[in-house]
KOLNU-739969 format. One record per residue: x, y, z of N, C-alpha, C in turn; residue in three letters. Coordinates in steps of 0.02 Angstrom, whole numbers, padded with zeros to 5 digits, always signed. Each point is the difference from the previous one (the first is absolute). Example, Ala and Ser with C-alpha at 12.3 -4.5 7.8 and 13.67 -1.06 7.14 Angstrom:
REM residues 2
+00660-00284+00390-00045+00059+00000+00045+00060+00000ALA/-00018+00053-00036+00042+00059+00003-00039+00055+00037SER/
***
This chain:
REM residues 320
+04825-09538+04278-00031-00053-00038-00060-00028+00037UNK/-00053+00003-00031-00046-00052+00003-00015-00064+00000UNK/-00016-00049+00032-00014-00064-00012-00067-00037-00005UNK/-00028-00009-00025-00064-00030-00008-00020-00063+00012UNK/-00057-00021+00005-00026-00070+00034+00008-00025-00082UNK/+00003-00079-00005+00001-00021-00060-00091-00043+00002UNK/-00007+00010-00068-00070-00009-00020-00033-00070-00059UNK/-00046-00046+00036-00002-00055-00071-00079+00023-00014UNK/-00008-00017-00072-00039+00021-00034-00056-00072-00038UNK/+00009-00064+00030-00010-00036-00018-00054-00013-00047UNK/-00052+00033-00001-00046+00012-00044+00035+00036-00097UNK/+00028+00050+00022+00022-00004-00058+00071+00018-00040UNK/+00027-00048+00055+00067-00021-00027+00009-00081+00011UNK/-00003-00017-00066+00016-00082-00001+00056-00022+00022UNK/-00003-00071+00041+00073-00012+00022+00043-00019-00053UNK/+00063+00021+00023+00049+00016-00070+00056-00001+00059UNK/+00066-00015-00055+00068+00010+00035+00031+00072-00004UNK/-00047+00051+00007+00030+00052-00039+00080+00038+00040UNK/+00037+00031-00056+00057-00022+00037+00056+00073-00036UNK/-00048+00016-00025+00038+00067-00015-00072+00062-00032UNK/+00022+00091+00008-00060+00033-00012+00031+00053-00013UNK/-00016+00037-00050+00023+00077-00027-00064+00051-00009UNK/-00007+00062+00001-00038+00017-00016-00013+00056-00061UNK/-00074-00015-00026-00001+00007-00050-00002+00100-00011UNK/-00061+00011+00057+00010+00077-00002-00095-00010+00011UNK/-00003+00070+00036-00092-00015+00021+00001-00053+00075UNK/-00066-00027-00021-00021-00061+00050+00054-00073-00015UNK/+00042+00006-00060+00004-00064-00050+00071-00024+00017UNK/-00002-00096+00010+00080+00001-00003-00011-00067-00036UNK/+00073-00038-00013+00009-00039-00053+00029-00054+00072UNK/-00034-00059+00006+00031-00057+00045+00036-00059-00039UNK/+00038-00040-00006+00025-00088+00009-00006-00009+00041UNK/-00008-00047-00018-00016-00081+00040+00076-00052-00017UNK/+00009-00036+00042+00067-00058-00011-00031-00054-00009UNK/-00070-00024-00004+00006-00073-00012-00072-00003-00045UNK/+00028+00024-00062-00069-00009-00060+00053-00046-00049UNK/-00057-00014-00041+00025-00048-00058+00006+00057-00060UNK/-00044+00054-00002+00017+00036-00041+00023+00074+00024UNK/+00046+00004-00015+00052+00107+00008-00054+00032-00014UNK/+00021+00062+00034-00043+00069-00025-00027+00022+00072UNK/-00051+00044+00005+00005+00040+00056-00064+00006+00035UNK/-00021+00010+00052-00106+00019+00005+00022+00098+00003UNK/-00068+00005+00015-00003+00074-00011-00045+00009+00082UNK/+00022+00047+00031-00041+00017+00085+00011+00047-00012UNK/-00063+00025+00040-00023+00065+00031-00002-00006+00077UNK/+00034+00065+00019+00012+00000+00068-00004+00064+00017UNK/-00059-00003+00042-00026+00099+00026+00046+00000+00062UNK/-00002+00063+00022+00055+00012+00065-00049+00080+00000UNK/+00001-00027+00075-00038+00059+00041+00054+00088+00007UNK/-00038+00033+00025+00066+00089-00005+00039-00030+00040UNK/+00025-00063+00055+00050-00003+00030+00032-00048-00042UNK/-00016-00037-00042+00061-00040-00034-00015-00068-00013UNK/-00049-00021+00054-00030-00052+00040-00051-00029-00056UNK/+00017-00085-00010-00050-00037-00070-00076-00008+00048UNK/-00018+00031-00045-00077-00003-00007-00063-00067-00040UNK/+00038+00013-00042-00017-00071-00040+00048-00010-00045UNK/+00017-00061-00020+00024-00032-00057-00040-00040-00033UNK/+00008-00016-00052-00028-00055-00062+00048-00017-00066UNK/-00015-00061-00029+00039-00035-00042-00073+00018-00057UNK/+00030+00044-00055-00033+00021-00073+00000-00065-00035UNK/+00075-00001-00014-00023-00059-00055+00077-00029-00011UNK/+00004-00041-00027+00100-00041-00017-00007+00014-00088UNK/+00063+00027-00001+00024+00013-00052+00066-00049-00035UNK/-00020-00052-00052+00036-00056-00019+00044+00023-00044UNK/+00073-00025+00009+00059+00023-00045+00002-00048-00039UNK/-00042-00070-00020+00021-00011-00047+00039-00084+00013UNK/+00044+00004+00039+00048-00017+00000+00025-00054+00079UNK/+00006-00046+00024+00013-00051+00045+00007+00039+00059UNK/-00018-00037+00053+00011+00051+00084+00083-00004-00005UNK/+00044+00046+00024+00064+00029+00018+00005+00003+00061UNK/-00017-00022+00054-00024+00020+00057+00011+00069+00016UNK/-00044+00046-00016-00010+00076+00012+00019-00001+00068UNK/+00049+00061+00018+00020+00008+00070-00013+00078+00006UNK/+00035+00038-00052+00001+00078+00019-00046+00015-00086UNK/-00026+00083+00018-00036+00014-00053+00033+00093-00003UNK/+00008+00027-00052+00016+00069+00028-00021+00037-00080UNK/-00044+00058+00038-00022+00046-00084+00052+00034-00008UNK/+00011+00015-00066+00020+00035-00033+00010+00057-00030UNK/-00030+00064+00028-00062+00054-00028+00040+00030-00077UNK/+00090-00011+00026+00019+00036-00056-00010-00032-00063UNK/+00003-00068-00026-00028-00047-00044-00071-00043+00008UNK/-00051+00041+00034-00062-00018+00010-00013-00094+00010UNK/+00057-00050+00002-00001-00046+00043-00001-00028+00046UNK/+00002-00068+00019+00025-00020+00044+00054-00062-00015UNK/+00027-00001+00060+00062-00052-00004-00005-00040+00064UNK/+00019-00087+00002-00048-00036+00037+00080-00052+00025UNK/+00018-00004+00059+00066-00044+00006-00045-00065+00017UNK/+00042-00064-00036-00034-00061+00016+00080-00040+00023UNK/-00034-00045+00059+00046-00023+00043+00025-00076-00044UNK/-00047-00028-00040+00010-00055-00040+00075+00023-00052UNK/-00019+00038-00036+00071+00001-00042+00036+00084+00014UNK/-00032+00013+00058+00080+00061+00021-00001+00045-00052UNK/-00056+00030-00034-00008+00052-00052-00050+00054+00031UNK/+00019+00062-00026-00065+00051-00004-00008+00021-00070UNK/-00065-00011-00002-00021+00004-00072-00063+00063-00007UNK/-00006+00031-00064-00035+00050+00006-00088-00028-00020UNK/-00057+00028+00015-00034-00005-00040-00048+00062-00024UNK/-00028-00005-00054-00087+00046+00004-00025+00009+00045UNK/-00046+00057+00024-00057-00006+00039-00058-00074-00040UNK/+00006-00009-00046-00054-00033-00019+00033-00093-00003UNK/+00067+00011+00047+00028-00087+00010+00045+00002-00048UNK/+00015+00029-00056+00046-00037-00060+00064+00004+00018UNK/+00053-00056+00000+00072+00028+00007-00013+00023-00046UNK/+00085+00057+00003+00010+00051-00050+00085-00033-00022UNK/+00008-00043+00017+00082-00041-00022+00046+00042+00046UNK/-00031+00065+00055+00048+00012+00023+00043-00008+00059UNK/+00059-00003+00034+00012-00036+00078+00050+00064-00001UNK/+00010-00013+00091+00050+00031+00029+00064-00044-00021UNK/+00055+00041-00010+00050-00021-00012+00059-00026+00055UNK/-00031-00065+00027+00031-00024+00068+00064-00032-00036UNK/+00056+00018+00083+00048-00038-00005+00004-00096+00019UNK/+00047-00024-00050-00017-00056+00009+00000-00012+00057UNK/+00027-00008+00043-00007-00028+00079-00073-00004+00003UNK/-00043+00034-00006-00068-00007+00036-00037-00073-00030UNK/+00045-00017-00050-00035-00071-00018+00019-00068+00046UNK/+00052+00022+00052+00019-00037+00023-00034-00013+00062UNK/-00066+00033+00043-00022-00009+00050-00047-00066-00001UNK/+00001-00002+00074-00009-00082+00008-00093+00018-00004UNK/-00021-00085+00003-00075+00017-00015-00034+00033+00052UNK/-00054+00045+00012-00052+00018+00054+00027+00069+00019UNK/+00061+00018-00020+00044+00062+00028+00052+00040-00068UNK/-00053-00031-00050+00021+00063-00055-00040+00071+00001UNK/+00017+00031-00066-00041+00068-00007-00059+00004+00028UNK/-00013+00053+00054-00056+00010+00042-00002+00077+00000UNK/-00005+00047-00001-00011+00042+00023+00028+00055-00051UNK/-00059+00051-00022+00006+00034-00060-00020+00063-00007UNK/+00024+00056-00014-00038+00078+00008+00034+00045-00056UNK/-00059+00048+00002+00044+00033-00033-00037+00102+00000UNK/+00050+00036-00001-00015+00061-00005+00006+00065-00038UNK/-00063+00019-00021+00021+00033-00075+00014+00068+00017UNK/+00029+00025+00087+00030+00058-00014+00074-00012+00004UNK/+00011-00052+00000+00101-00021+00026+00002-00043-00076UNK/-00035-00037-00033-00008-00034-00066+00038-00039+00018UNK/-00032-00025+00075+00047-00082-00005-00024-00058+00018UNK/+00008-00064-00008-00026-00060+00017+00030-00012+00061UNK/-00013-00041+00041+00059-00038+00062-00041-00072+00005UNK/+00045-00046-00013-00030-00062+00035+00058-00022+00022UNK/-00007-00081+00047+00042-00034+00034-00016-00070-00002UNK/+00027-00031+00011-00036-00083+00018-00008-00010+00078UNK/-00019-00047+00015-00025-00020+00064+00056+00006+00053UNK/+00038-00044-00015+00049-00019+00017+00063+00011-00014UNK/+00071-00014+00046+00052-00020-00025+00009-00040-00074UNK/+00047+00042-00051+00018-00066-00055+00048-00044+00019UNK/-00002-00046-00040+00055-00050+00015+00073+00038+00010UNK/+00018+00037-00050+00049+00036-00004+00026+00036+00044UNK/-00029+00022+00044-00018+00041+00033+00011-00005+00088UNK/-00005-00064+00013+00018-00035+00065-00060-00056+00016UNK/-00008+00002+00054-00049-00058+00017-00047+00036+00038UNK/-00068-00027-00007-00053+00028+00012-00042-00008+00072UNK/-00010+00033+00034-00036+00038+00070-00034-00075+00027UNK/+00010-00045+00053-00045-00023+00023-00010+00012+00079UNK/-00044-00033+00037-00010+00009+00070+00048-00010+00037UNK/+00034-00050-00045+00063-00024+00057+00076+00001-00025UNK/+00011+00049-00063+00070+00013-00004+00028+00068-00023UNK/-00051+00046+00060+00045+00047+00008+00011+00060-00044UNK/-00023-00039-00084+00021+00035-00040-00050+00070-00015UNK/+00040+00050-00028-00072+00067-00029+00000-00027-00088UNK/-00057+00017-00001+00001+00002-00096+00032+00058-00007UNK/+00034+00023-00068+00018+00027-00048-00007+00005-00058UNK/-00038+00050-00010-00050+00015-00062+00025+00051-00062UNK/+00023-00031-00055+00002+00077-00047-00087+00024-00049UNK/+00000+00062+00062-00037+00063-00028+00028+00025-00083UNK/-00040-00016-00040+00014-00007-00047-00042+00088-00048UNK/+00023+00040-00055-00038+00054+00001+00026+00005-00084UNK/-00062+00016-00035+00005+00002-00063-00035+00077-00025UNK/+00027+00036-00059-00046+00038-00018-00050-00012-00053UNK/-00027+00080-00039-00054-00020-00028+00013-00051-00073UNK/+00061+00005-00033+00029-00060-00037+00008-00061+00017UNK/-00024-00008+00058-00003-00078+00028+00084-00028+00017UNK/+00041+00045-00015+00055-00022+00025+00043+00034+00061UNK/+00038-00065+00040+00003-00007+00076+00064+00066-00005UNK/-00004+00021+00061+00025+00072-00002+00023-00008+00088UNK/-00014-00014+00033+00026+00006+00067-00005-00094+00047UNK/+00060-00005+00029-00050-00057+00040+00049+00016+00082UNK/-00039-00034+00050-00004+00033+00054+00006-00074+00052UNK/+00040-00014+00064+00000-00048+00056-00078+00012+00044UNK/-00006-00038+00014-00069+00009+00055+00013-00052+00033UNK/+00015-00005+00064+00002-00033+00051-00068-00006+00054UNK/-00049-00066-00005-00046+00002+00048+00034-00007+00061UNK/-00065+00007+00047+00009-00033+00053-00001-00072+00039UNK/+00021-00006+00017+00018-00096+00013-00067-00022+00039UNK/-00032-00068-00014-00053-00025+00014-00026+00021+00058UNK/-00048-00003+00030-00034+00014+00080+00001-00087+00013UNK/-00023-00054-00061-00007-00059+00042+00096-00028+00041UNK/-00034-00034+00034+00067-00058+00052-00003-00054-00046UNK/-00051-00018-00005-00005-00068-00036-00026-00007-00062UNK/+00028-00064-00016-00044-00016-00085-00064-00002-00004UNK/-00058-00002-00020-00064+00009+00007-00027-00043-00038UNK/-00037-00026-00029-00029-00056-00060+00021+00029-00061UNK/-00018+00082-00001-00021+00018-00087+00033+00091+00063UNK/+00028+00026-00078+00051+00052+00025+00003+00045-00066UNK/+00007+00057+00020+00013+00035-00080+00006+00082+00030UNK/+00079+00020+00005+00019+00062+00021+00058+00023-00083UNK/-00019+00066+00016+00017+00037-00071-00045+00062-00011UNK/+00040+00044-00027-00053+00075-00048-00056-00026-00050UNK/-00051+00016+00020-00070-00028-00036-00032+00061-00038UNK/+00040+00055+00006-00035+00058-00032+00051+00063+00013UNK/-00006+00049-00047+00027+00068-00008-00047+00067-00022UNK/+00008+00050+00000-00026+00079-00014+00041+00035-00009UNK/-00014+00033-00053+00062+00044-00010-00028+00057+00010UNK/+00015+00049+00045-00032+00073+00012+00033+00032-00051UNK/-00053+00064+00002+00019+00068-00056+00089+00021+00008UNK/+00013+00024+00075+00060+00000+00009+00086-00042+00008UNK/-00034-00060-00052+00059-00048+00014+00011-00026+00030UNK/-00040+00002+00070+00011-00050+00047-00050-00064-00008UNK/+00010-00052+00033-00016-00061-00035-00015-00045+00068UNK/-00080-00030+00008-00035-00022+00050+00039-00071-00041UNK/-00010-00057+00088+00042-00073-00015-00026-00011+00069UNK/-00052-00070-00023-00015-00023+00039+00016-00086+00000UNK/+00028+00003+00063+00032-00077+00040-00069-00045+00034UNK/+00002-00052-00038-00075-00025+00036+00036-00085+00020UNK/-00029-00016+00058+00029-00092+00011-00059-00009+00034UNK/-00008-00052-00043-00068-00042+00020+00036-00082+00005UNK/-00039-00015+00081+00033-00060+00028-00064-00039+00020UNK/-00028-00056-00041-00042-00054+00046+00007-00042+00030UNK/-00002-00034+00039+00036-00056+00046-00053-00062-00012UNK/+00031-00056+00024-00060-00048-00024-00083-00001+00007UNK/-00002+00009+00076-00063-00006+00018-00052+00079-00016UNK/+00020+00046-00030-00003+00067-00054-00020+00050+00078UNK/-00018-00040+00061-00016+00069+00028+00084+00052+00024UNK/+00001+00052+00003+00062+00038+00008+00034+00008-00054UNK/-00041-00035-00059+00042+00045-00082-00014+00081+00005UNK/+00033+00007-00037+00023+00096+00014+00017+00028-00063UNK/-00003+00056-00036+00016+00049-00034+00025+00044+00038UNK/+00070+00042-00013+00021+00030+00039+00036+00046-00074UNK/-00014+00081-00021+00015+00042-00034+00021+00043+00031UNK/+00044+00026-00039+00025+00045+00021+00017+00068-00069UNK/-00016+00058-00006+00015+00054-00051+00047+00051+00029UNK/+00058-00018-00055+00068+00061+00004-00001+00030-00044UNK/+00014+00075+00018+00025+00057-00056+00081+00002-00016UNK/+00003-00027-00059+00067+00010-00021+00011+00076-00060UNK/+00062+00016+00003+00001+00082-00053+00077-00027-00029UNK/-00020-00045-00070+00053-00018-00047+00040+00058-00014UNK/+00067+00025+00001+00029+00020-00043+00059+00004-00052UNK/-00033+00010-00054+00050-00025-00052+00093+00023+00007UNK/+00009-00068-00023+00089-00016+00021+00035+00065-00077UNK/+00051+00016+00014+00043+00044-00019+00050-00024-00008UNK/+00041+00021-00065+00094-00008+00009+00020+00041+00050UNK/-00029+00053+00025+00059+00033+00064-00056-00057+00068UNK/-00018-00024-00012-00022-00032+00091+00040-00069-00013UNK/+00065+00014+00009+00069-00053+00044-00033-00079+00039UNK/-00054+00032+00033-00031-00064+00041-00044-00029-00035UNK/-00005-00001-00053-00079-00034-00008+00037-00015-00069UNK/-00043-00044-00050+00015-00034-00067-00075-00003-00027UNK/+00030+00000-00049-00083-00009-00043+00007-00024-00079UNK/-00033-00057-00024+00041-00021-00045-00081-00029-00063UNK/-00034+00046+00000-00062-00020-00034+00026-00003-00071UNK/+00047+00001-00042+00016-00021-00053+00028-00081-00018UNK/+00050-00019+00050-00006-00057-00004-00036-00042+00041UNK/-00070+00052+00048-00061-00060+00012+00022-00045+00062UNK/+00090+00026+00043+00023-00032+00036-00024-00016+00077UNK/+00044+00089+00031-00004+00007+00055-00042+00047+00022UNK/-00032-00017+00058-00065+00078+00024+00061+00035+00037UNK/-00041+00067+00006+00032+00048+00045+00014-00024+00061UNK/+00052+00014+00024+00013-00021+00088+00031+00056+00026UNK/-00016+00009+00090-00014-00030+00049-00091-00021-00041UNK/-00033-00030+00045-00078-00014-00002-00033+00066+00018UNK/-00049+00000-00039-00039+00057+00032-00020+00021+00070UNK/-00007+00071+00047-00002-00013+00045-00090-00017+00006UNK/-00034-00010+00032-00076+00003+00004-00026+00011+00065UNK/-00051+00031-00003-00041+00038+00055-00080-00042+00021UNK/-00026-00021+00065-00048-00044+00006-00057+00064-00003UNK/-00044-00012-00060-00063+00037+00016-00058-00024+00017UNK/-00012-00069+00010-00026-00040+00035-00007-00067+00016UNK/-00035-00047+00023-00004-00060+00019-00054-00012+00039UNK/-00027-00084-00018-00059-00023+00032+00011-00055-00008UNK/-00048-00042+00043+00002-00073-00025-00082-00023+00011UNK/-00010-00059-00017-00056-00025-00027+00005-00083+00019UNK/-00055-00022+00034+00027-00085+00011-00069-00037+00010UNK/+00002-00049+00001-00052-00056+00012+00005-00044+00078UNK/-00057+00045+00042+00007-00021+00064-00052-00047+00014UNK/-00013-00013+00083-00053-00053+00007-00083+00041-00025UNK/-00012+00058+00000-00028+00026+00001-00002+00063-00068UNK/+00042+00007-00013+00021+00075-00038+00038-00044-00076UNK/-00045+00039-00048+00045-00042-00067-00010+00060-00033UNK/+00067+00060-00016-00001+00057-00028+00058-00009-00032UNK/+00024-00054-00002+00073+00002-00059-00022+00026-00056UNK/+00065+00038-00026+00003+00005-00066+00064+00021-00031UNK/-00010-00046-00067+00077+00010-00017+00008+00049-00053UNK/+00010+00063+00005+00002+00050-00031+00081+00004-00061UNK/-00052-00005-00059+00043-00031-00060+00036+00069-00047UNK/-00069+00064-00003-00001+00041-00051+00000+00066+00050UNK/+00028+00028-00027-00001+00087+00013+00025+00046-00035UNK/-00048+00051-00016+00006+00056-00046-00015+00100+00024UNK/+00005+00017-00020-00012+00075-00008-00062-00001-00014UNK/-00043+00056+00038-00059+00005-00003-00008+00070-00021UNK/-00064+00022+00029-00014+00068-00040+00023+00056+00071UNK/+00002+00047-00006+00027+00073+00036-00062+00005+00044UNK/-00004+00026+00071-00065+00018+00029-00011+00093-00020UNK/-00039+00017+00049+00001+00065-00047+00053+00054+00042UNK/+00017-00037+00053+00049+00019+00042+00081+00012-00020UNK/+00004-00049-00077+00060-00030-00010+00037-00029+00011UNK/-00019-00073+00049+00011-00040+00020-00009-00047-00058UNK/+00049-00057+00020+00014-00061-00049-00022-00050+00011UNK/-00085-00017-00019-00009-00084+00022+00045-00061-00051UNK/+00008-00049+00054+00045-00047-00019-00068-00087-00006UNK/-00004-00018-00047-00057-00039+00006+00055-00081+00004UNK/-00053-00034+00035+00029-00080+00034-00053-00051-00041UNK/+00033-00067-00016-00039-00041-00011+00031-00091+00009UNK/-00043-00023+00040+00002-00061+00013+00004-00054-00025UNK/+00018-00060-00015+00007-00049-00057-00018-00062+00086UNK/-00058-00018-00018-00052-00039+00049+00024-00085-00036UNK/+00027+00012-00056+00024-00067-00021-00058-00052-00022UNK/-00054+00039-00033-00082-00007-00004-00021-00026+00083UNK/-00004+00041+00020-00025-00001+00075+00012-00055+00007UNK/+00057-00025+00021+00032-00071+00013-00049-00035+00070UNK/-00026-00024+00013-00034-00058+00045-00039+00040+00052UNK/-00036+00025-00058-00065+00071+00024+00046+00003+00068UNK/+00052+00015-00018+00032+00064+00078+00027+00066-00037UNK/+00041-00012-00056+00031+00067-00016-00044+00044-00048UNK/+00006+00075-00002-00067+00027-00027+00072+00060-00040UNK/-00065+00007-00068+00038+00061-00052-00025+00067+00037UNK/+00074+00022+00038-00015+00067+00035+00031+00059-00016UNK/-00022+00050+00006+00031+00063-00042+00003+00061+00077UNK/+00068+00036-00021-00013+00042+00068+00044+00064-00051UNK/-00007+00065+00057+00043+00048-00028+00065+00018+00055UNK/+00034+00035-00031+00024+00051+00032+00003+00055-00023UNK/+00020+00056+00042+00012+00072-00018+00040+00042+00027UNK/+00062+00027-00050+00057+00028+00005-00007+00079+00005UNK/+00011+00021+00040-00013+00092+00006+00079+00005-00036UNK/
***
C-alpha cells in the first residue's frame, strides 16, 4: 500500500463540512456536506497523477435535492440503479436520489434500532458496490441498546452493527465491529471517536475507518488520529453453530465481531507551529491505476475551515 501526502485546494474548493464522497466514474465524484440548510450533493473533479497521487481537485457545482439539510454524513453511487443514496445523521435514514437531486421516495430498509442513536453519532458512513450489489453502512457510535459508548476515561470499545443490504434495499446481513479504545487519558474540551467512513471493495472485503478527534481547551495539541481496517464479512449460515444471524427479525448481528486487519494509520494535529489537522469524514473507491491497483480517495470535513486553522483536504491511497 501506498500512502500519500494529503492536499488543500483552497482556491477551488469552498470551505464546506464535507463529510462523505463516492465516485462518480472518470475525473467525477458526488460529495455532502453535514451542515447546509439545504440536502443534495456538489459535484468534484479530482485528477490523480499514474501514481494515484491528487493532482488537482475542484468543486463543479452543488446539486439541490429540493428538500431541508439532513445532515449529509455518507454519500454512495449506485451504478446498478444509476443513483445515489445519501445517509443523514439528523433523522438516521438513507435515502435515494437522481443524479439531478430529486428524491425518488426511495430508502434503505433499516432496522428500527438505528433510530435510536444518540445525537452527533448516528448514521455516518455509507458505500456501496456494484460487483457484490451491496450497501454497508454503520453509525458512529455505540447504540443505546447496545452498551455504553467509548470515552477517554472508561475503558470502554464501541460496538458497531455493520449493517449490509442488497440491490432491493433490503437488510440481508449484519455484522459486530469492535473499535479500538481511545488513544486519549483524558477528557479533552470537544471529543468525537467512532467509524466516520466505509468502502466496500470488489472482493467483499470492506475498508472501516476509526477516526478520534480530541481538542483540549487551549486547542494547541488537538489531534485527529485515523486509523483504516480491512475487515472480510462473512455471511452467517444454519450449519455455522457459532455465529447467529437474524436479518428477518432486524434483531441480532452476527457474532463473534469481525476479526480486522490495520492497513493503516496517521495522525494530524495543531501544534505551536504546524496546523495539518484534519478530520477525515468521507472515503470511497477510486479509479484502478493501469497497474491494477486500487486508489482509495480521502476527504476532509474542515468544519468550514473552522478558525482559519482547519483546511478541506483530500489525500489518496493505493491498494496493490
Amino acid at each position: 500500500m501506498v500512502e500519500h501526502e494529503q492536499h488543500a485546494f483552497p482556491e477551488d474548493i469552498p470551505a464546506g463540512g464535507y463529510s462523505g464522497i463516492t465516485w462518480l466514474g472518470d475525473s467525477l465524484y458526488a460529495v455532502v456536506s453535514d451542515n447546509l440548510k439545504q440536502d443534495g450533493f456538489f459535484r468534484f473533479s479530482i485528477q490523480l497523477d499514474s501514481l494515484g497521487d491528487i493532482t488537482s481537485a475542484r468543486c463543479i457545482d452543488f446539486v439541490d435535492a429540493g428538500i431541508p439539510g439532513r445532515d449529509s454524513e455518507g454519500v454512495a453511487w449506485c451504478k446498478n440503479r444509476g443513483t445515489l443514496f445519501v445517509s443523514g445523521e439528523k433523522d438516521n435514514e438513507v435515502m435515494e436520489l437522481s443524479l439531478e437531486g430529486k428524491p425518488t421516495g426511495k430508502k434503505l430498509l433499516l432496522p428500527e434500532i438505528i433510530a435510536t442513536a444518540t445525537n452527533n453519532y448516528g448514521l455516518e458512513a455509507l458505500s456501496y458496490n456494484a460487483e457484490t450489489h451491496r450497501f454497508w453502512t454503520t453509525t458512529e457510535s455505540t447504540l443505546p441498546g447496545d452498551g455504553p459508548q467509548a470515552t477517554p476515561t472508561n475503558g470502554v470499545e464501541n460496538k458497531l452493527r455493520l449493517l449490509s443490504f442488497d440491490d432491493s434495499l433490503q437488510l440481508v446481513e449484519q455484522y459486530w465491529y469492535v473499535m479500538d479504545k481511545p488513544i486519549a487519558e483524558a477528557e479533552p474540551q470537544h471529543f468525537a471517536h467512532g467509524v466516520s467512513a466505509l468502502a466496500a471493495m470488489d472482493d467483499g472485503r470492506l475498508l472501516v475507518m476509526e477516526r478520534e478527534f480530541a481538542v483540549p481547551e487551549s486547542k494547541i495539541g488537538a489531534y485527529v488520529n485515523s486509523k483504516i481496517y480491512v475487515v472480510k464479512p462473512t455471511p452467517c449460515t444454519a450449519n455455522n453453530k457459532k455465529a447467529h444471524c437474524s436479518p428477518i427479525d432486524k434483531k441480532a448481528p452476527c457474532s463473534p465481531p469481525l476479526k480486522k486487519e490495520l492497513l493503516t494509520e496517521w495522525s494530524t494535529a495543531i501544534g505551536l507551529l504546524d496546523f495539518n489537522i484534519a478530520n477525515y469524514e468521507g472515503m470511497c473507491l477510486g479509479p484502478k491505476l493501469k497497474n491494477g491497483a486500487q486508489v482509495i480517495i480521502l476527504i476532509a470535513d474542515s468544519q468550514n475551515q473552522y478558525a482559519g486553522i482547519l483546511q478541506d483536504y483530500v489525500k489518496s491511497l493505493v491498494i496493490f
